[in-house]
N, C-alpha and C positions, 0 to 999 in steps of 0.2 A: 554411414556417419549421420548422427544427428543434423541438423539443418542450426545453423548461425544467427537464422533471421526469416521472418516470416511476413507475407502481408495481412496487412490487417483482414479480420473474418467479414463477408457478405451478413452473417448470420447467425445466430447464436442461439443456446437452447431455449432462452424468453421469450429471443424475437419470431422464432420458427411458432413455440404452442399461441402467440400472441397470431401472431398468420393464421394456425389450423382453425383457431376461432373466430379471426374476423380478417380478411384482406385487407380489407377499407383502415383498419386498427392497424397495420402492419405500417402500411402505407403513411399514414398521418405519424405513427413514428418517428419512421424515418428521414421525414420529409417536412411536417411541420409540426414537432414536437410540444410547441409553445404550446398548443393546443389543448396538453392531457392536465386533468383537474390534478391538483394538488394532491400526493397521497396523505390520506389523513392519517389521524395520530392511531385510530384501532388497528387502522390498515397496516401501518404501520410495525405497528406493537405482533401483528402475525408475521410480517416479514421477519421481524426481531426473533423472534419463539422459534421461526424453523432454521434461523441461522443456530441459537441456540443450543434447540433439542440437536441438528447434524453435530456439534460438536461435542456434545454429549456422545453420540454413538458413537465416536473415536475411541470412546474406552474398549470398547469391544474388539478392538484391534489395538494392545498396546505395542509401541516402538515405532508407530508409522512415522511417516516422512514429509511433511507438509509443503506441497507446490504452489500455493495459494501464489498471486501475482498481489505485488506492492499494491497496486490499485487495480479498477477493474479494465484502467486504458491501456494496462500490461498483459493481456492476456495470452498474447503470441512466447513473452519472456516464459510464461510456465508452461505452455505447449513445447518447448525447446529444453525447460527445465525436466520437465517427466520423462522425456525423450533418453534425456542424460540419465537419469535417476533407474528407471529402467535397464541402459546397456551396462549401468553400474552392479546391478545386481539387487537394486533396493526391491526388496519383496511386498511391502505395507507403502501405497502412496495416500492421501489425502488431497483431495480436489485434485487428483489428475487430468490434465487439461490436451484434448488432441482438434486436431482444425486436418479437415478434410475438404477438397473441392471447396473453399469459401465461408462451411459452415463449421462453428467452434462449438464443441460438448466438453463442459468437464463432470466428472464422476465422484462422487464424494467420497468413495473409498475404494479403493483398490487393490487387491490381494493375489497375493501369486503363493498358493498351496498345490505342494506333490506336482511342480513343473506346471500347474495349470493356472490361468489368469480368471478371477472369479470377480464380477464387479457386483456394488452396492449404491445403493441411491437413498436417502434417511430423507423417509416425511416425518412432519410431525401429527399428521393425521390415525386415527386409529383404524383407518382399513385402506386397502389400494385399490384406486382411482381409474377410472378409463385415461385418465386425463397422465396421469402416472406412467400409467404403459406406453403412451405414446413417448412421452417424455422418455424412457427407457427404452424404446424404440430407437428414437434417433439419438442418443449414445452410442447403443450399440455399432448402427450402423458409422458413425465416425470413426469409432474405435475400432472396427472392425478392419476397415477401408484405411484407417492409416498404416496398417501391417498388425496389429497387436488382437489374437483369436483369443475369446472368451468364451471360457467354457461355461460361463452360466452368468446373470446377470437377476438380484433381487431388489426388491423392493424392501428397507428395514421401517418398518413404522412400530409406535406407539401400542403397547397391548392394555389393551384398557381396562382390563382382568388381572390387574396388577395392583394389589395393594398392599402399602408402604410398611414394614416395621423394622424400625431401626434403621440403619445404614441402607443409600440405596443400593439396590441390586441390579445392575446395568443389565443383564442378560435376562431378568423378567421383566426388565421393564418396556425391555424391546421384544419384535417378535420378527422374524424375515418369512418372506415371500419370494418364490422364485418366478418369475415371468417371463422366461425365456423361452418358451413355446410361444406365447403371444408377439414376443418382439419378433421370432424370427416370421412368422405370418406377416407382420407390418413392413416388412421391410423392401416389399417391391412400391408402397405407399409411401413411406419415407422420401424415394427417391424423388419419383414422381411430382410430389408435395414439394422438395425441394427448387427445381426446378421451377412450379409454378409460381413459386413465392418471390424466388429472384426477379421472375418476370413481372412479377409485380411492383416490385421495388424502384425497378428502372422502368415503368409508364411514366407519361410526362402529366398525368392527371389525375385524380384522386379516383379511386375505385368506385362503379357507380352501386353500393351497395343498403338499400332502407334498412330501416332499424327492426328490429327482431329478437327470439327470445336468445339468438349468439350474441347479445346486446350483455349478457347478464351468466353466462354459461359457457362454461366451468367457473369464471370468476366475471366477478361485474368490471367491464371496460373503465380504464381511464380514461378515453374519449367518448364516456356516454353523454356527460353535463354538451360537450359539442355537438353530436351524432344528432339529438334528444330537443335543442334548442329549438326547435318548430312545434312541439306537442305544449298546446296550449296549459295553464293552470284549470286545473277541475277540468280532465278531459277521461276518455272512455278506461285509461291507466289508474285512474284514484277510484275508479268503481269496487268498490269491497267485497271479499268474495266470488269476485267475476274468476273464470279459470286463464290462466296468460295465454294461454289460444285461442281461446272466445276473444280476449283484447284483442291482439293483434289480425284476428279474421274482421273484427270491426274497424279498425284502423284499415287495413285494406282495404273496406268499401267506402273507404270516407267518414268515415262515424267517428270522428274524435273527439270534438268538444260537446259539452252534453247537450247541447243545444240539436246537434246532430242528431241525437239516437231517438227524437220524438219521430212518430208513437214508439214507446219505449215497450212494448209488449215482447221483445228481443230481451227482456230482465226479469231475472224474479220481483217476489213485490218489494223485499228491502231495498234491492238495487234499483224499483221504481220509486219508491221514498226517495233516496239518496238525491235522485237527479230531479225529480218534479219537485220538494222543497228547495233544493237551491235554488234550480232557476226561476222558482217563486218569492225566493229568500220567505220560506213560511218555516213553522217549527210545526213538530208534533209532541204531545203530552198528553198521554193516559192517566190522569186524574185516578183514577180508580185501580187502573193497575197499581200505578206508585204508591198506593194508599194501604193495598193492603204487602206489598214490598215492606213499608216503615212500618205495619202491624206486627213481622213477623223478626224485628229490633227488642231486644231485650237490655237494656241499661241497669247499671253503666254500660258505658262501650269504649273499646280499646281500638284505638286507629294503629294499622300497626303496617309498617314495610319495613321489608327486611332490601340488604344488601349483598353481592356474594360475589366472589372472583373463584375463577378455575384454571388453576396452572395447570400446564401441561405436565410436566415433570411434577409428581405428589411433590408437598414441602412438607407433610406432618404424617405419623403413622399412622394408622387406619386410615388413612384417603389412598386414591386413588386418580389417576390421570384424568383431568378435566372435571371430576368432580366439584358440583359449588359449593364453595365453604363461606358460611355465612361471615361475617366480618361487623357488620352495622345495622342497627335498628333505629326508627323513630316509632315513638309509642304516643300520642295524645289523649288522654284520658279525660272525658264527661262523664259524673257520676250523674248525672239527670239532665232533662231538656232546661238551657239556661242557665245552668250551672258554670263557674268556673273552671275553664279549661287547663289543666294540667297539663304537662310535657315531657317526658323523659324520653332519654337517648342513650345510645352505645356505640362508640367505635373502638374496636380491637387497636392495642397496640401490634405495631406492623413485625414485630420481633420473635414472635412465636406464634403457634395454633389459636386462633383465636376463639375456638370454639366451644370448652369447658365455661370459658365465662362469658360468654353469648347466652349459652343455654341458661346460667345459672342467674343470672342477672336479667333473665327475659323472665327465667319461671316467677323474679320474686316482682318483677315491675306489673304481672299480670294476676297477680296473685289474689285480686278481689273476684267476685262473680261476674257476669255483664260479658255480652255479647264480645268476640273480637271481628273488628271489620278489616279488611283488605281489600283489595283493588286486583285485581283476578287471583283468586283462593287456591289454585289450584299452584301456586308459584312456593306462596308459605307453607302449603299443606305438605307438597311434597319436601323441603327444607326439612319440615319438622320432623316426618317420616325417617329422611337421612339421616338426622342426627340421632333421634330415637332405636335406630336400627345399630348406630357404628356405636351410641354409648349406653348400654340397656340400663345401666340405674337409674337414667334418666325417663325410661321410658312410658311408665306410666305418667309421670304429671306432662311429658310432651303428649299422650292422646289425648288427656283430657282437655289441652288448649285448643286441640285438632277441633275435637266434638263441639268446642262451642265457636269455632270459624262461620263469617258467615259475608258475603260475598256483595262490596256495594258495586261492584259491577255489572252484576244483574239487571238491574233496570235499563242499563245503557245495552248492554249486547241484547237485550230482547227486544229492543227499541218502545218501550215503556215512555223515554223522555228522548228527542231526539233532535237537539237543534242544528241547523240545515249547517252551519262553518264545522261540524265534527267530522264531515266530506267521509262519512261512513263508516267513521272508524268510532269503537269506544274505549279504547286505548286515555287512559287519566291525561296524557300528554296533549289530547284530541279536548278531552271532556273536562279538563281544569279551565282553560281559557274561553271559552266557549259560554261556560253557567257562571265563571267568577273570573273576569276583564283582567281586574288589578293584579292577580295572583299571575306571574308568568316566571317560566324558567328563561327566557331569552337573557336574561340580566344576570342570571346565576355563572360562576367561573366552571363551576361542573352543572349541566344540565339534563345528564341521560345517564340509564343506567351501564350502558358499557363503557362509558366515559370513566362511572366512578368503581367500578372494576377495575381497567388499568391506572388511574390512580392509586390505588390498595396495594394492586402487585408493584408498581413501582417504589410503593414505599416498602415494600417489604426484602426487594434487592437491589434497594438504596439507604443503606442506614446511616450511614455517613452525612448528609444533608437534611437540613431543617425541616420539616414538612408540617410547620405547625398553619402556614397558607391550605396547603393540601387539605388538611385537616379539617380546617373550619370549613371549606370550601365542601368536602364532605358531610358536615355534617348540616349546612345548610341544603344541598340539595334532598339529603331525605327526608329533612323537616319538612322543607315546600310539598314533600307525596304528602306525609300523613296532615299537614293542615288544610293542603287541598282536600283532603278527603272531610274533613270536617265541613268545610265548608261548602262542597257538596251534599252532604244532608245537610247543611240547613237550606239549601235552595230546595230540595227535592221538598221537606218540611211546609217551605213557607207555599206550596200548591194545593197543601191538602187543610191549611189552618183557614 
């Protein structure tokens, strides 16, 4: 007979992969929770997508039988619910939920074909994960260990070789993986791991564990902003291009604030710029490089960023899973040095494909001669590329905008111009505020570009609410790229006049 009543789980499938990555993370958990930073709104918005896309893969099993618990402080109620659903005869469950020894796994989809019990796990990732298998690991073994034998256990993810037309197609747009040679391998580790984790739980003190690259791996800790509170601003972390074990081998001899790492012959030379200007607070500027950089400008010139979102699930034909579909441009136009600055912009309505009149309204906003500038070329080039390839009528006037791209980014990743608060980066976000004080994103309601991605997609599976806030908020943040970018050559300008 089914069980009436259960106690509450030791452990659960988050709490266990949050353990195999970090003790000390398990622990602060459990124990002082207040601790964990805020999940942000990206962060977020992935949590959302893989709830999502799991429920999307329910088509693939139609009739199933949903055990899901009212909330998630019910989880014993749908462990007792599958229990029943099972001796019932139900053959398709949905989040079946079982608690063994203390620890609770539920499985996103459950299947009992030709007398055999077959389980499914839906990422929304397009390939399977070490991180995966473990997670499929310890299912198994709960599932296994509460009486119920599986004869196979996959991994359903996202096939990224899937492109859209027409109505979608649930069975290409998924692809399964079996993992069940790997799980049963893991499962004298499981235990084990169990075991130790409990013990961890019930210490009376926080795990003595320093920070490291499990810091950030398989997913970046919610108690890093806590772990991390001791690593000074402008420490051996913000050095660019350093490899994360070069850091952390420095960090463990004491090298962490850059003050630390003199003689700094331990760095290439950009990484000895990087630290000997700051802590000089000096800049450097190549006069001459820069000079013949803005030789090799041809005007007019087209300031141009684009904007892109990529759902998981295509939303339009010819795309493809995670594909970036452009949505937004800001264009600022100088027909000469001194000239008045013109401005045009585009944002897609959120209601359809946005990208027939992306293209057709970029090809006519670009349509004079003159250089087009961007802010790392290799972002638009490839955009252009995509759109060029999925709409071929378009594709010669999109090469020829290709052929005349040309890159203000260059001077700053070459270190051409390099003032010491850019802390090594040439990143616009680094190199706007740095050459032009007044111009800052801090004050903007959208100020990054992943931000104004999940803006986009939220306006687009929310049509019901107003988003003319969103909107404008959109369309100031890519104005701020391409005027920053303006305004960057005239500083780069005013060193060589």
């Amino acid at each position: 007979m089914p069980p009436t009543s259960l106690p509450r789980h030791i452990l659960s499938k988050s709490t266990f992969l949050k353990g195999c990555q970090c003790p000390k993370a398990l622990y602060l958990y459990k124990h002082q929770p207040q601790l964990r930073t805020k999940t942000s709104d990206q962060q977020q918005a992935i949590f959302d997508r893989g709830t999502s896309v799991g429920e999307l893969a329910r088509q693939l099993f139609p009739g199933g039988t949903d055990a899901s618990p009212e909330t998630p402080f019910k989880y014993q109620e749908s462990v007792i619910l599958t229990q029943n659903l099972i001796k019932n005869g139900v053959g398709i469950i949905f989040e079946a939920a079982f608690q063994y020894d203390g620890v609770l796994a539920a499985i996103d989809i459950l299947v009992k074909k030709s007398g055999k019990w077959k389980a499914y796990e839906v990422k929304s990732s397009t390939e399977v994960k070490e991180v995966n298998i473990i997670d499929a690991s310890l299912q198994y073994y709960v599932i296994s260990n509460s009486g119920l034998a599986l004869s196979d256990i996959s991994i359903i993810h996202i096939n990224n070789e899937y492109v859209r037309q027409g109505d979608l197609k649930i069975k290409e747009l998924f692809t399964y993986e079996s993992v069940m040679d790997e799980v049963l391998e893991n499962q004298k580790f499981i235990k084990e791991k169990i075991t130790e984790l409990k013990k961890v739980i019930n210490q009376k003190s926080v795990p003595k564990i320093d920070i490291g690259t499990h810091c950030t791996d398989p997913y970046t800790c919610d108690f890093k902003e806590h772990c991390w509170s001791h690593i000074p601003k402008n420490s051996v972390f913000d050095i660019a291009n350093l490899r994360t074990e070069k850091k952390f081998d420095l960090y463990s001899q004491g090298m962490v604030a850059y003050k630390d790492l003199e003689p700094i012959d331990i760095l290439n030379e950009k990484q000895q710029q990087q630290v000997t200007l700051f802590l000089k607070k000096k800049d450097f500027i190549d006069k001459k490089g820069i000079k013949e950089f803005l030789k090799s400008i041809t005007y007019p010139l087209h300031f141009l960023d684009f904007e892109t979102f990529g759902p998981a699930v295509p939303l339009y034909n010819q795309s493809r899973p995670y594909q970036q579909i452009p949505f937004q441009y800001s264009l600022h136009y100088l027909e000469k040095k001194n000239a008045s600055l013109k401005h045009y912009e585009f944002l897609a309505d959120a209601s359809s494909d946005p990208r027939i009149e992306f293209i057709e309204r970029l090809l006519s906003d670009t349509s004079n001669p003159g250089d087009i500038l961007t802010y790392n070329q290799s972002f638009e080039i490839s955009r252009l590329k995509d759109l060029a390839e999925t709409f071929p009528k378009y594709a010669k006037h999109l090469e020829k905008r290709i052929e005349r791209i040309k890159d203000l980014m260059a001077p700053f990743r070459d270190r051409l111009y390099y003032i010491h608060t850019m802390h090594g980066s040439y990143s616009i976000k680094k190199v706007l505020p740095a050459l032009v004080p007044e111009l800052s994103y801090n004050e903007l309601a959208i100020s990054e570009g992943g931000d104004a991605s999940l803006a986009f997609e939220r306006m687009v599976f929310d049509r019901k609410s107003d988003h003319s806030e969103t909107r404008k908020a959109l369309l100031e943040y890519c104005g701020l790229d391409t005027l920053g970018m303006v305004r960057i050559l005239e500083v780069l300008n005013s060193h060589i006049s």
